[in-house]
N, CA, C, O and CB atoms as a CASP TS submission, in Angstrom:
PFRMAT TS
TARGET T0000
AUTHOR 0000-0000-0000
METHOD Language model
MODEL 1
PARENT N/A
ATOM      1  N   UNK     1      -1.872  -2.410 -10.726  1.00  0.00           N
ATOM      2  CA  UNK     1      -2.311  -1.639  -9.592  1.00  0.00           C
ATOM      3  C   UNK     1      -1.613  -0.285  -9.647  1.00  0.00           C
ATOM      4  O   UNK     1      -0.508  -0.101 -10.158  1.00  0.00           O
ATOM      5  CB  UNK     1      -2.016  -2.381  -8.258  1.00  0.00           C
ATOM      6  N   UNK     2      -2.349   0.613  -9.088  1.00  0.00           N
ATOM      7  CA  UNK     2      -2.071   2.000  -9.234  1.00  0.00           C
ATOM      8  C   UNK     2      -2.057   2.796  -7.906  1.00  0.00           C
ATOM      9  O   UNK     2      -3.175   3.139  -7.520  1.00  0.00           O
ATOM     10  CB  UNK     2      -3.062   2.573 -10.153  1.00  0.00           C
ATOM     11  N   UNK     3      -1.089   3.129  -7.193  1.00  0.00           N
ATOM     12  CA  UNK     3      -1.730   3.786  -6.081  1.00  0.00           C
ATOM     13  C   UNK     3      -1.159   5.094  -5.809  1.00  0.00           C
ATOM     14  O   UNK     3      -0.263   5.431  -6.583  1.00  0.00           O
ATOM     15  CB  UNK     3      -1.659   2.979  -4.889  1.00  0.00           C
ATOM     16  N   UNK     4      -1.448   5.842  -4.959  1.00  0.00           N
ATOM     17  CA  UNK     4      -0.818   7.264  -4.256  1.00  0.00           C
ATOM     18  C   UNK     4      -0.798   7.315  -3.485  1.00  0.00           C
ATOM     19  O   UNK     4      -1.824   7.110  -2.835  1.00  0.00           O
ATOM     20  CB  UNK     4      -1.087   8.319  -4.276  1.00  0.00           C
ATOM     21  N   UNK     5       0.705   7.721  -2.728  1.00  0.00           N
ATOM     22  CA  UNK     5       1.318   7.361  -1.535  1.00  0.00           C
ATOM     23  C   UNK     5       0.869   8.873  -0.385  1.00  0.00           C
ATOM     24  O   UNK     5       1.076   9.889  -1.049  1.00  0.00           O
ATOM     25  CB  UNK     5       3.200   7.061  -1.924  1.00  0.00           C
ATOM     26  N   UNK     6       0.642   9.035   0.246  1.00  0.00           N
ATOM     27  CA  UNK     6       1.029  10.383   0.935  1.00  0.00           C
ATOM     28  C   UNK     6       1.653  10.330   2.421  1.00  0.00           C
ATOM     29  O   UNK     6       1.186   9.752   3.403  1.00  0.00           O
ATOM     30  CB  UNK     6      -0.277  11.262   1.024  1.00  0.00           C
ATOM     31  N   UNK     7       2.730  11.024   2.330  1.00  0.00           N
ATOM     32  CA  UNK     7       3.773  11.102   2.816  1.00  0.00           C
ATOM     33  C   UNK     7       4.166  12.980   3.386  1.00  0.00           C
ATOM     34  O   UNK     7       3.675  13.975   2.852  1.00  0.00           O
ATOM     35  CB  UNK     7       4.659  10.367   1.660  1.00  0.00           C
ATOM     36  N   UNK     8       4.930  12.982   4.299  1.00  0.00           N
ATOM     37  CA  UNK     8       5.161  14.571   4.414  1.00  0.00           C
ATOM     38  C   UNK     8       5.507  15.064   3.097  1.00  0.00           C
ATOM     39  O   UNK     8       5.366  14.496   2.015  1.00  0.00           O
ATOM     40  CB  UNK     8       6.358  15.007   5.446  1.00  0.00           C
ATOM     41  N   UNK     9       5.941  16.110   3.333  1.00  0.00           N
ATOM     42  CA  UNK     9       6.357  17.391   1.766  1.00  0.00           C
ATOM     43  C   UNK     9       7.421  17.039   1.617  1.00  0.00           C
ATOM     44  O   UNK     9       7.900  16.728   0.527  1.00  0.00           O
ATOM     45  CB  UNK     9       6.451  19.245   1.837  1.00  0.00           C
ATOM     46  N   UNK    10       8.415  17.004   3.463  1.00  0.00           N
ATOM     47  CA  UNK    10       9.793  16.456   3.250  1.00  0.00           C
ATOM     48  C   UNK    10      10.471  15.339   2.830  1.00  0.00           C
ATOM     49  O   UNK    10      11.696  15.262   2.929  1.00  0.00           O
ATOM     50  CB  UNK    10      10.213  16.495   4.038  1.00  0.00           C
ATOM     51  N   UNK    11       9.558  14.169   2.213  1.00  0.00           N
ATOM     52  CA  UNK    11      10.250  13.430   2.495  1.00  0.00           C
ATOM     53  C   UNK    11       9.841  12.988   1.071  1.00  0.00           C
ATOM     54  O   UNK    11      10.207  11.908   0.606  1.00  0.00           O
ATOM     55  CB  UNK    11      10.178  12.742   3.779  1.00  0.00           C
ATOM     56  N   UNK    12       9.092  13.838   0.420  1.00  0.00           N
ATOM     57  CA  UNK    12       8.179  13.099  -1.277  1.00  0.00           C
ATOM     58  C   UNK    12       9.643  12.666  -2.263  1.00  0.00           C
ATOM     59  O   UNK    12       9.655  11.653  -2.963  1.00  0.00           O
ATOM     60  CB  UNK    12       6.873  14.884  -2.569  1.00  0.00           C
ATOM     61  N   UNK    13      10.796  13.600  -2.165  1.00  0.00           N
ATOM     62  CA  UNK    13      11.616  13.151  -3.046  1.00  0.00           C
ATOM     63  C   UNK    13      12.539  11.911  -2.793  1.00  0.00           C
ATOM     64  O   UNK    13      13.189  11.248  -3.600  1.00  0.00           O
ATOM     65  CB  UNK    13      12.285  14.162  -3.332  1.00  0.00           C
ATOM     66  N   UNK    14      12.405  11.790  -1.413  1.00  0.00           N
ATOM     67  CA  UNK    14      13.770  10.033  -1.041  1.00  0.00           C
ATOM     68  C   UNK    14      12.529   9.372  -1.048  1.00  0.00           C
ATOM     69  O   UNK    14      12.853   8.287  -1.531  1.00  0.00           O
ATOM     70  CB  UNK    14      15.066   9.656   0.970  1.00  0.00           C
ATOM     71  N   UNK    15      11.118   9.302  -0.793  1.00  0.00           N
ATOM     72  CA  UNK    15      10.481   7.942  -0.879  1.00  0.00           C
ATOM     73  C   UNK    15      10.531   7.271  -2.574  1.00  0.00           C
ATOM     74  O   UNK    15      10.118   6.174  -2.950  1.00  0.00           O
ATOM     75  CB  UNK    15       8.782   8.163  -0.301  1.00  0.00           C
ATOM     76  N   UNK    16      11.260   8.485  -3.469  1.00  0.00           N
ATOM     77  CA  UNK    16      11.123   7.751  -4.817  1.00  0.00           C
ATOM     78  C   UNK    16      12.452   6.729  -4.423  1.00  0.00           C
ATOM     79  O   UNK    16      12.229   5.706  -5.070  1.00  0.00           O
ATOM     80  CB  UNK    16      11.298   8.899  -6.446  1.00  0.00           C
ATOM     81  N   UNK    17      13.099   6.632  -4.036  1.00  0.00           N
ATOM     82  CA  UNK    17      14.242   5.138  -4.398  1.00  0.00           C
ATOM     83  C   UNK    17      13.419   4.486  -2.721  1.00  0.00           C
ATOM     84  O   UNK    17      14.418   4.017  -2.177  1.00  0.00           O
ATOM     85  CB  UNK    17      16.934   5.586  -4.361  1.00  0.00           C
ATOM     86  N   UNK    18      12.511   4.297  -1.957  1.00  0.00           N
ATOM     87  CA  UNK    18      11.683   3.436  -1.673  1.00  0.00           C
ATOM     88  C   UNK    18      10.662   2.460  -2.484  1.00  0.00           C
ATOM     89  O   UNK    18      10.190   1.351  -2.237  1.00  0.00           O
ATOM     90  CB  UNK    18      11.198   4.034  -1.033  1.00  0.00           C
ATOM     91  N   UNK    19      10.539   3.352  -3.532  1.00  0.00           N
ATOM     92  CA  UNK    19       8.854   2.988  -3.955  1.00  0.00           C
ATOM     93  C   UNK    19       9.356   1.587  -4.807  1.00  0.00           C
ATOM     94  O   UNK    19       8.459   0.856  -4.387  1.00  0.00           O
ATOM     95  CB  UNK    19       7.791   4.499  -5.217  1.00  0.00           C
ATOM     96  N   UNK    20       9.969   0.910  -5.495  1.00  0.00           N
ATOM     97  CA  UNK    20      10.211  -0.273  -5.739  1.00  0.00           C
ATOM     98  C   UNK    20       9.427  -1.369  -4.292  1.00  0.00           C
ATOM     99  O   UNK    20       8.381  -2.006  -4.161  1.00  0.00           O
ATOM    100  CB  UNK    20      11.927  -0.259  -5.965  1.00  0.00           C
ATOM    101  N   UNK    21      10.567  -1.108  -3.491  1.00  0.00           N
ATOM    102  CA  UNK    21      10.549  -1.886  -2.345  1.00  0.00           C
ATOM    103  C   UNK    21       8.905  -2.063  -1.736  1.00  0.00           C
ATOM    104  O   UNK    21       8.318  -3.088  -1.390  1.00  0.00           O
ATOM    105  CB  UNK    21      11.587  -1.141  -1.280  1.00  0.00           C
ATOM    106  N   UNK    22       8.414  -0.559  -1.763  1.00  0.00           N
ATOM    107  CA  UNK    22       7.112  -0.837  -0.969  1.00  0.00           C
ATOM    108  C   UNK    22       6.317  -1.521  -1.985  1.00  0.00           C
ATOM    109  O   UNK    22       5.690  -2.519  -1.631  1.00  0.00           O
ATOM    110  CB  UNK    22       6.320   0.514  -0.359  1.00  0.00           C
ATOM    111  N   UNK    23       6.243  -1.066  -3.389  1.00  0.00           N
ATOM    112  CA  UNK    23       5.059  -2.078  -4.232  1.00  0.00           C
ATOM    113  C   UNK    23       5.091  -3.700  -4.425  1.00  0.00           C
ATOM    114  O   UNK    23       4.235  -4.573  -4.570  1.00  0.00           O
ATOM    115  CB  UNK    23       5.053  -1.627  -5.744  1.00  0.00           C
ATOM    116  N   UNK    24       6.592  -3.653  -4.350  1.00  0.00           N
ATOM    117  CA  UNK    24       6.981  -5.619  -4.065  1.00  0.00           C
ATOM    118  C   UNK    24       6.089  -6.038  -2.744  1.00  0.00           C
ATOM    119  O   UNK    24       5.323  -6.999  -2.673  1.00  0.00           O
ATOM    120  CB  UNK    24       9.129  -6.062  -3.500  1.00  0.00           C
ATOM    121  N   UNK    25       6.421  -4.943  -1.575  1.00  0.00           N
ATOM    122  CA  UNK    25       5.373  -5.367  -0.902  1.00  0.00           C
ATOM    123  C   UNK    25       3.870  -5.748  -0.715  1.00  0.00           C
ATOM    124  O   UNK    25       3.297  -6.680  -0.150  1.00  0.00           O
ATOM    125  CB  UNK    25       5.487  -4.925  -0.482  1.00  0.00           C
ATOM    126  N   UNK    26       3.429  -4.559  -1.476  1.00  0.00           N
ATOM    127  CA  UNK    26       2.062  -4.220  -1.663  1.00  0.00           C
ATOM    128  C   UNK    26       1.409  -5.611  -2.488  1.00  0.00           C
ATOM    129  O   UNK    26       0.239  -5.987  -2.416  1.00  0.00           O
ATOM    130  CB  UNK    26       1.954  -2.690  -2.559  1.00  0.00           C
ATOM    131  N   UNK    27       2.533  -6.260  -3.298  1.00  0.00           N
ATOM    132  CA  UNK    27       1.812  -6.814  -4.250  1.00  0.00           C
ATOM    133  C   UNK    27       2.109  -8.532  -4.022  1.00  0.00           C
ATOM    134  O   UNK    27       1.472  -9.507  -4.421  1.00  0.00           O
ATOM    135  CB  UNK    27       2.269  -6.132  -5.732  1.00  0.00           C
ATOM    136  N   UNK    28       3.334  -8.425  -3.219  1.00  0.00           N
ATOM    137  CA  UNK    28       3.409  -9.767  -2.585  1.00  0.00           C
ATOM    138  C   UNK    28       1.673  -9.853  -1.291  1.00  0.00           C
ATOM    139  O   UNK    28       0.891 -10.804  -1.298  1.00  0.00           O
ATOM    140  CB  UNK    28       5.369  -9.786  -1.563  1.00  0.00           C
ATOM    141  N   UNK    29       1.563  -8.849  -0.558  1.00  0.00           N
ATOM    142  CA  UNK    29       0.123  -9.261   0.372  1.00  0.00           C
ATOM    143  C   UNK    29      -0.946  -9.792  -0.893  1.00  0.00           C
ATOM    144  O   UNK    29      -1.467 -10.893  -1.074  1.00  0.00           O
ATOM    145  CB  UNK    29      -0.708  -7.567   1.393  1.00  0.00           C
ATOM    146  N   UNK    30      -1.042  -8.312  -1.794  1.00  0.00           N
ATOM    147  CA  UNK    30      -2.135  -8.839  -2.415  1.00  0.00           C
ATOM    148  C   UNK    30      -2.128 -10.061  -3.229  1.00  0.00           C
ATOM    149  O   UNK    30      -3.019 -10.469  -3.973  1.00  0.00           O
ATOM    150  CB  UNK    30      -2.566  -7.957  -3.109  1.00  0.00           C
ATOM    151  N   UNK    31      -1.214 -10.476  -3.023  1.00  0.00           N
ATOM    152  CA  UNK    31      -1.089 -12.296  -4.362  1.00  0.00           C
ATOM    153  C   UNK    31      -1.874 -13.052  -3.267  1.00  0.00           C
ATOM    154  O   UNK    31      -2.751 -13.851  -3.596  1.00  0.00           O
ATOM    155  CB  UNK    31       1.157 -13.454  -4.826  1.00  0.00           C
ATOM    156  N   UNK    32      -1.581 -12.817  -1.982  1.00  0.00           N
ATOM    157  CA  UNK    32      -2.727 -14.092  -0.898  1.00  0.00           C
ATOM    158  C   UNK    32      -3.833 -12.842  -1.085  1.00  0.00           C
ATOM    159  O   UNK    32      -4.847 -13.531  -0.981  1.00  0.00           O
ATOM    160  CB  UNK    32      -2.131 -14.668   1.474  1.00  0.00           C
ATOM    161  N   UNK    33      -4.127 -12.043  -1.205  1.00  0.00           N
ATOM    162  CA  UNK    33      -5.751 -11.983  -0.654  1.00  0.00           C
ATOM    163  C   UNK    33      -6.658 -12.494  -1.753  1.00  0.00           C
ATOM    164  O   UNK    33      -6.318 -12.473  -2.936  1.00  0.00           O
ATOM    165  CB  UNK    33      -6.308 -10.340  -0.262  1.00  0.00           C
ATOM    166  N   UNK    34      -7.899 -12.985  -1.300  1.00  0.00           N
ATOM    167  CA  UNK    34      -9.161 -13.662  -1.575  1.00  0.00           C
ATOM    168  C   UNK    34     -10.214 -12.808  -1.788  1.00  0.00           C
ATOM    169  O   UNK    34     -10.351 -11.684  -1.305  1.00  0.00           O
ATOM    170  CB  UNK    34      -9.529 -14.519  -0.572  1.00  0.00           C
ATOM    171  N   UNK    35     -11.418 -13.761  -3.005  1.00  0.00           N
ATOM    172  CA  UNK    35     -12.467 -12.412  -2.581  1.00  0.00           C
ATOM    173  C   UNK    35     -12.853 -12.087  -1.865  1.00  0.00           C
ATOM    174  O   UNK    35     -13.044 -10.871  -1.859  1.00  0.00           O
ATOM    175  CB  UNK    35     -13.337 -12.163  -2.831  1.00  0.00           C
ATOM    176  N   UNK    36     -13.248 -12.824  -0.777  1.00  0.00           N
ATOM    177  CA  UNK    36     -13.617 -12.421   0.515  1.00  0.00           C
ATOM    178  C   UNK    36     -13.295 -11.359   1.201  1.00  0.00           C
ATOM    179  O   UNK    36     -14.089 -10.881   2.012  1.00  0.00           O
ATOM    180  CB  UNK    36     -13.363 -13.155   1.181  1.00  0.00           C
ATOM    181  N   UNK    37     -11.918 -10.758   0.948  1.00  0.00           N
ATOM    182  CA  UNK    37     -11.498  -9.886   1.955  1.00  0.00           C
ATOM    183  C   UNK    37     -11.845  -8.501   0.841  1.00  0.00           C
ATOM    184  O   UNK    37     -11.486  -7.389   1.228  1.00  0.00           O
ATOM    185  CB  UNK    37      -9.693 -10.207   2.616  1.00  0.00           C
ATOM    186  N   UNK    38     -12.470  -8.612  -0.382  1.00  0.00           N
ATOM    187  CA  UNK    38     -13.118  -7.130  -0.658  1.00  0.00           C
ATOM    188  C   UNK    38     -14.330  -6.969  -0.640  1.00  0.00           C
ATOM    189  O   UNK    38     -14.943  -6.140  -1.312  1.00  0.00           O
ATOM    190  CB  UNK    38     -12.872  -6.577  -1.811  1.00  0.00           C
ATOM    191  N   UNK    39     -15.046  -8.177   0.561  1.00  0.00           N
ATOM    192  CA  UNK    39     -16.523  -7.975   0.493  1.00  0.00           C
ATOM    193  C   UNK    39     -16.626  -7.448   1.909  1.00  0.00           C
ATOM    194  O   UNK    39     -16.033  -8.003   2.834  1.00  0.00           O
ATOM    195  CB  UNK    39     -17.493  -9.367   0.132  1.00  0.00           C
ATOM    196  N   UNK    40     -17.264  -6.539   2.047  1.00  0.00           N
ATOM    197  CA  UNK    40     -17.816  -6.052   3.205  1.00  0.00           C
ATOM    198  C   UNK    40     -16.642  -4.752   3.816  1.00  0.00           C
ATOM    199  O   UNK    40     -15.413  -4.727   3.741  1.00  0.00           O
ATOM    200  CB  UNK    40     -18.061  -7.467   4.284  1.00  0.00           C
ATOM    201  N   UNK    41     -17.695  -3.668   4.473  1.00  0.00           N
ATOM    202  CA  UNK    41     -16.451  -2.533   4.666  1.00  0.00           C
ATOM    203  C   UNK    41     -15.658  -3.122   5.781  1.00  0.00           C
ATOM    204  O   UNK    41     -14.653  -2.423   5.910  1.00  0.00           O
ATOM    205  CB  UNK    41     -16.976  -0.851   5.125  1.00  0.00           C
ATOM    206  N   UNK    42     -15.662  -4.343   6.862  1.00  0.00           N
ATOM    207  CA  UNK    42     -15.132  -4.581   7.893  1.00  0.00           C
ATOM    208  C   UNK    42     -13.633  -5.307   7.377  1.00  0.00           C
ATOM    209  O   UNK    42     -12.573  -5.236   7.998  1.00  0.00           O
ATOM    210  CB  UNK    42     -16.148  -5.384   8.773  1.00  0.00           C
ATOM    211  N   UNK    43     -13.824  -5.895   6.294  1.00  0.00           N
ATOM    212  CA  UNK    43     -12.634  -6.798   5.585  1.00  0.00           C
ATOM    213  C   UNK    43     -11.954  -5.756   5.000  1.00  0.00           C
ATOM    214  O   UNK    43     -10.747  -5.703   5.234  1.00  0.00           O
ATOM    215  CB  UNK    43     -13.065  -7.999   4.419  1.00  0.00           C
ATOM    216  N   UNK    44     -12.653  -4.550   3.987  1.00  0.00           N
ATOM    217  CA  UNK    44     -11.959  -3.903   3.032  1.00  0.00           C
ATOM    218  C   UNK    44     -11.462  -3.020   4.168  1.00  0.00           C
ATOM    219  O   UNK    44     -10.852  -2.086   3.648  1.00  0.00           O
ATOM    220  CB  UNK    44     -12.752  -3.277   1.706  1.00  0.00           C
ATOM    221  N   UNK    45     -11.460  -2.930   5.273  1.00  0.00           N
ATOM    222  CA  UNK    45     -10.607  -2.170   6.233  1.00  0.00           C
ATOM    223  C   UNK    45      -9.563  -2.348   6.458  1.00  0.00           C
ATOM    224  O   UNK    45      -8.639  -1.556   6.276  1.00  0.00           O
ATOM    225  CB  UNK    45     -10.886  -2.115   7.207  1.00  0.00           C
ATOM    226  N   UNK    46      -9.497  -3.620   6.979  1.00  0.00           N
ATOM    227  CA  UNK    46      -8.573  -4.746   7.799  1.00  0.00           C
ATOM    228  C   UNK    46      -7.398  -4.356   6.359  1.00  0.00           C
ATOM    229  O   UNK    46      -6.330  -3.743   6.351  1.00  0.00           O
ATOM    230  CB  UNK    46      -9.442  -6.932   8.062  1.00  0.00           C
ATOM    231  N   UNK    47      -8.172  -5.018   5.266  1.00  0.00           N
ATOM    232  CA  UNK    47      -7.237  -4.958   4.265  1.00  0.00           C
ATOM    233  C   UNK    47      -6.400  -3.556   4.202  1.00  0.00           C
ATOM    234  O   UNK    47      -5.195  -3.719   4.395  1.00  0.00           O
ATOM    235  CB  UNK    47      -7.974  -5.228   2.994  1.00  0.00           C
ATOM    236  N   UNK    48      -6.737  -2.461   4.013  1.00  0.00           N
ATOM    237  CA  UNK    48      -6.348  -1.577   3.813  1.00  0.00           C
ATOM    238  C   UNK    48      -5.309  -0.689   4.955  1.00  0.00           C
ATOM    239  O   UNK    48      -4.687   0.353   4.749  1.00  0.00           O
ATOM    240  CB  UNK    48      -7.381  -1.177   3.416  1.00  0.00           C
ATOM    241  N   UNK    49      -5.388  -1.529   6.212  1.00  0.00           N
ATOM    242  CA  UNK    49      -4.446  -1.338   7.737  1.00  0.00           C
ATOM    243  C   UNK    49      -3.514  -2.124   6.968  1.00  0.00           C
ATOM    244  O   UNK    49      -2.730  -1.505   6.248  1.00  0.00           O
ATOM    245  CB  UNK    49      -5.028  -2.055   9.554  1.00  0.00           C
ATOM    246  N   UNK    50      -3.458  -3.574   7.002  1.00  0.00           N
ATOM    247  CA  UNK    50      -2.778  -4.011   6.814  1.00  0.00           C
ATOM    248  C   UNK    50      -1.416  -3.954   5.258  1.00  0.00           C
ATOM    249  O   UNK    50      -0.290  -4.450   5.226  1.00  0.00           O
ATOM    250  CB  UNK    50      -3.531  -4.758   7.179  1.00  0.00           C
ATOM    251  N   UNK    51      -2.024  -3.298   4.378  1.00  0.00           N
ATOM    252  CA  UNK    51      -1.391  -2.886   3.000  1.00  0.00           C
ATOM    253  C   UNK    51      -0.712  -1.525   3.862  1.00  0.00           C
ATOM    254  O   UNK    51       0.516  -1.575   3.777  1.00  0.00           O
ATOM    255  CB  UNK    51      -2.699  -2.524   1.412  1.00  0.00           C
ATOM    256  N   UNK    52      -1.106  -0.549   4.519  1.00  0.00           N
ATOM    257  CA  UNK    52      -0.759   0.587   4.872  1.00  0.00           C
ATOM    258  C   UNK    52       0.516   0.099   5.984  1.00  0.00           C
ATOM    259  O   UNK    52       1.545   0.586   5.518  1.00  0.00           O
ATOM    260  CB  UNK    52      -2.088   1.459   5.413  1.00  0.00           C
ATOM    261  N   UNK    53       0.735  -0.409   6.830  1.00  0.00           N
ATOM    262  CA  UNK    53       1.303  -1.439   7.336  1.00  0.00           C
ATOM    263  C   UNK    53       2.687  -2.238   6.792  1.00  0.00           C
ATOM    264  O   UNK    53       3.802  -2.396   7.291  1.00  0.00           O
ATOM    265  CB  UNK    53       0.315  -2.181   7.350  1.00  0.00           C
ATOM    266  N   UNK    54       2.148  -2.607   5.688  1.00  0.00           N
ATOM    267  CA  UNK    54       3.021  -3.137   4.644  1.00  0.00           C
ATOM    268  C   UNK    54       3.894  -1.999   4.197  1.00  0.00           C
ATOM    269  O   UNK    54       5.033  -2.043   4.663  1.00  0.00           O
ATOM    270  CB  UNK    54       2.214  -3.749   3.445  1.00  0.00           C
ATOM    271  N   UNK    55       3.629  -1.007   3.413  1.00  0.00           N
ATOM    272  CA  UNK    55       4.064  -0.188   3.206  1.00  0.00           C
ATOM    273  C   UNK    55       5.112   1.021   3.884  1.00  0.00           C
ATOM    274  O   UNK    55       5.900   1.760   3.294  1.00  0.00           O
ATOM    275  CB  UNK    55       3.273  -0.078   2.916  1.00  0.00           C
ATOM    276  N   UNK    56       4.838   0.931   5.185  1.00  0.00           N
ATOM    277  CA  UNK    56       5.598   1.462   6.226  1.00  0.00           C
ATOM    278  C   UNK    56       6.838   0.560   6.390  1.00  0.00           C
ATOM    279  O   UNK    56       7.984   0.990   6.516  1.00  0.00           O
ATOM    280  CB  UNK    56       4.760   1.571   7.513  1.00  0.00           C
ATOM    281  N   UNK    57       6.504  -0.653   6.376  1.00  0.00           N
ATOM    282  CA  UNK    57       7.375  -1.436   6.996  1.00  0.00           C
ATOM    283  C   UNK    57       8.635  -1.534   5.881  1.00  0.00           C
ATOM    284  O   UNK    57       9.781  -1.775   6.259  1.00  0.00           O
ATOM    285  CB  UNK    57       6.645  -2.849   7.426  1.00  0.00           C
ATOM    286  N   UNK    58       8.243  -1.288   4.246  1.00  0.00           N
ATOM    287  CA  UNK    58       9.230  -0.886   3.422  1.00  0.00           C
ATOM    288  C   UNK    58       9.842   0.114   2.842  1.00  0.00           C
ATOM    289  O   UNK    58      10.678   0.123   1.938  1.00  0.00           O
ATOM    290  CB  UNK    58       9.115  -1.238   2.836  1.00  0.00           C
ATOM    291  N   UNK    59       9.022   1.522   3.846  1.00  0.00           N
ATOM    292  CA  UNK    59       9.874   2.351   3.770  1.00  0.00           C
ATOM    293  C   UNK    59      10.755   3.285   4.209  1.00  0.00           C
ATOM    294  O   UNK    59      10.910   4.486   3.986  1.00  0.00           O
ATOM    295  CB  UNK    59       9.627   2.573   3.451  1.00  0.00           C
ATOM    296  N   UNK    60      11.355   2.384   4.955  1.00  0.00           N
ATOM    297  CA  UNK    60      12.783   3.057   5.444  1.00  0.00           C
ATOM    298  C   UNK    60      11.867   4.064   6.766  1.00  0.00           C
ATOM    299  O   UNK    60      10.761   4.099   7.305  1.00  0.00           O
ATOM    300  CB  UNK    60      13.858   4.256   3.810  1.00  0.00           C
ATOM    301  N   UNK    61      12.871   4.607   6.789  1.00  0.00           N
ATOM    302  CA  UNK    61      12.744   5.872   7.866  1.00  0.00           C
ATOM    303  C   UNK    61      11.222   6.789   7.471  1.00  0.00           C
ATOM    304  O   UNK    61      10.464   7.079   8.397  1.00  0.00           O
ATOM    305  CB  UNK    61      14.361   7.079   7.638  1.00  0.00           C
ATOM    306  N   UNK    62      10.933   7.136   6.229  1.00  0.00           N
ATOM    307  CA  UNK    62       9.860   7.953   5.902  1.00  0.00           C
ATOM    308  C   UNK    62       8.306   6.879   6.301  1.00  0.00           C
ATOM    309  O   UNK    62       7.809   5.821   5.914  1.00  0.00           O
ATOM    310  CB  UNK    62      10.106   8.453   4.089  1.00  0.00           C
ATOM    311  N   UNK    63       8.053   7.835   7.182  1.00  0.00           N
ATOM    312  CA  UNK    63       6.400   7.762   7.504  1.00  0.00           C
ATOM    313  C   UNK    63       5.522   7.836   6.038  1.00  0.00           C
ATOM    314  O   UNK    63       5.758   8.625   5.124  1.00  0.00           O
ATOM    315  CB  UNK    63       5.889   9.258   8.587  1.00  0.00           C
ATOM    316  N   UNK    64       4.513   6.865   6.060  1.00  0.00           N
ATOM    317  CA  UNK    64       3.333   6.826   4.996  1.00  0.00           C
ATOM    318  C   UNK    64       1.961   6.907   6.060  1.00  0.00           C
ATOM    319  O   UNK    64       1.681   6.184   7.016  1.00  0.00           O
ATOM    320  CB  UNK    64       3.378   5.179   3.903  1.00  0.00           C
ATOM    321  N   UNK    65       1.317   7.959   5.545  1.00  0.00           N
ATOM    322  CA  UNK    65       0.641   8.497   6.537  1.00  0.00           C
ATOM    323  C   UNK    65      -0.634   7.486   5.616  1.00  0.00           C
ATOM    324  O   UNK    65      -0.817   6.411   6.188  1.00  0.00           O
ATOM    325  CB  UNK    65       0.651  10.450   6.799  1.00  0.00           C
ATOM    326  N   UNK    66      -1.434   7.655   4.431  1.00  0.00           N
ATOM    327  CA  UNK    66      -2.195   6.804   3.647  1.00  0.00           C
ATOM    328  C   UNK    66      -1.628   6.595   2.537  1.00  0.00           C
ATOM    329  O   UNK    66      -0.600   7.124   2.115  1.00  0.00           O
ATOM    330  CB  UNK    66      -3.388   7.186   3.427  1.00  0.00           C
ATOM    331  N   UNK    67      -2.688   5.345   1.737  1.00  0.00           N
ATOM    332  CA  UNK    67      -2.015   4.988   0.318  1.00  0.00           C
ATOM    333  C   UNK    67      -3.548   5.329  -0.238  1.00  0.00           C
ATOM    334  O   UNK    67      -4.487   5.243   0.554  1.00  0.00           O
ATOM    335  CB  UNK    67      -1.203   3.115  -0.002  1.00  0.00           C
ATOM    336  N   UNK    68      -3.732   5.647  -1.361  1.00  0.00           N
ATOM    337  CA  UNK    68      -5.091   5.691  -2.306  1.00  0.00           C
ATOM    338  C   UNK    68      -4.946   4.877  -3.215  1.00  0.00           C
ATOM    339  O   UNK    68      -3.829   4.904  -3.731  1.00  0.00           O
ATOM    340  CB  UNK    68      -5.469   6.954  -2.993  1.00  0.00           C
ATOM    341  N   UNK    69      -5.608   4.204  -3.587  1.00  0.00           N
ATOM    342  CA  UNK    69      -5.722   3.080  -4.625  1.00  0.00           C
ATOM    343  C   UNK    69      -6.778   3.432  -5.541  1.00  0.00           C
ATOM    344  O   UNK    69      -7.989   3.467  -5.324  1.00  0.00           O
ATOM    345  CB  UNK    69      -6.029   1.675  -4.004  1.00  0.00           C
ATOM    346  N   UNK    70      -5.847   3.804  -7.087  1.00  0.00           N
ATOM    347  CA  UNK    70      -6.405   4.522  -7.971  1.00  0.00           C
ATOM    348  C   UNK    70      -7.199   3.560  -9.093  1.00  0.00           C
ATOM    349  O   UNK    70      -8.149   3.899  -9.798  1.00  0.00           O
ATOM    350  CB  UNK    70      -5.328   5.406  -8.511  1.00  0.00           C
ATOM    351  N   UNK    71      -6.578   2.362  -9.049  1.00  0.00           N
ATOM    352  CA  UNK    71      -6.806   1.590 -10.605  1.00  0.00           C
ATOM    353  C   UNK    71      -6.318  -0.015  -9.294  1.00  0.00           C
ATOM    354  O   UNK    71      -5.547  -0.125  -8.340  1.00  0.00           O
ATOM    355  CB  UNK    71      -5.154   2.287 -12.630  1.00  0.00           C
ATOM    356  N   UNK    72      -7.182  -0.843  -9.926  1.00  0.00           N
ATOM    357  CA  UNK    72      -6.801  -2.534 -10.019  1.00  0.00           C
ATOM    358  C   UNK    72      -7.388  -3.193 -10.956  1.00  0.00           C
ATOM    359  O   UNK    72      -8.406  -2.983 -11.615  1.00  0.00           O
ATOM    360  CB  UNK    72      -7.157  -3.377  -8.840  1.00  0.00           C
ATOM    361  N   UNK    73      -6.227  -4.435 -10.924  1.00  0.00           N
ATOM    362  CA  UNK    73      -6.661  -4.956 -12.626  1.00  0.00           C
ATOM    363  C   UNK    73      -6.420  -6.549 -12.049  1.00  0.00           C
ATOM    364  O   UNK    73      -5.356  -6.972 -11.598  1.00  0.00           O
ATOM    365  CB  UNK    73      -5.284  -4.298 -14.381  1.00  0.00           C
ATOM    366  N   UNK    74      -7.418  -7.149 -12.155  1.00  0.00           N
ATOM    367  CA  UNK    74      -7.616  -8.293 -11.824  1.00  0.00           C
ATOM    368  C   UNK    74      -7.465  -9.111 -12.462  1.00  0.00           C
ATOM    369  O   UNK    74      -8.338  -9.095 -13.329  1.00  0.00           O
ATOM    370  CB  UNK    74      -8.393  -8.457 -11.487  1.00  0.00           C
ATOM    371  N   UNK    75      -6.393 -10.421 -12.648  1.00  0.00           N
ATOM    372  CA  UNK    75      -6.087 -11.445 -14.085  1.00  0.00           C
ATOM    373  C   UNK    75      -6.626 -13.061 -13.268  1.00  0.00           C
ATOM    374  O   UNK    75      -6.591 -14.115 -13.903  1.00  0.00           O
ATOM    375  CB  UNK    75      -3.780 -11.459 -14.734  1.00  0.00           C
TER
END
């Protein structure tokens, strides 16, 4: 998985010793999600609050305003 974080201007250089922490996150949700939750735009929403969500919650003090999800690789 590949994503891009956006974050203020101020804060792009300390979210790098975050970014471990938030992708453990990111990738512990996505080990439970199902196909189900990338069918339909009402699920791929939910999903995407909730990853954004995730992500806040591991990084510290700095606000994550969105994440873009560039690449997934499905095994």
């Amino acid at each position: 998985m590949t994503i891009d974080i956006e974050v203020s201007a101020k804060d792009v250089d300390r979210l790098e010793s975050y970014t471990p922490r938030i992708m453990d996150r990111i990738q512990t949700r996505m080990s439970d999600v199902t196909p189900n939750e990338f069918k339909g735009r009402a699920n791929l929403s939910s999903l995407c609050k909730t990853l954004l969500w995730e992500a806040n919650q591991a990084s510290g003090p700095i606000m994550i305003f969105d994440l873009f999800f560039k690449e997934f690789v499905f095994i």
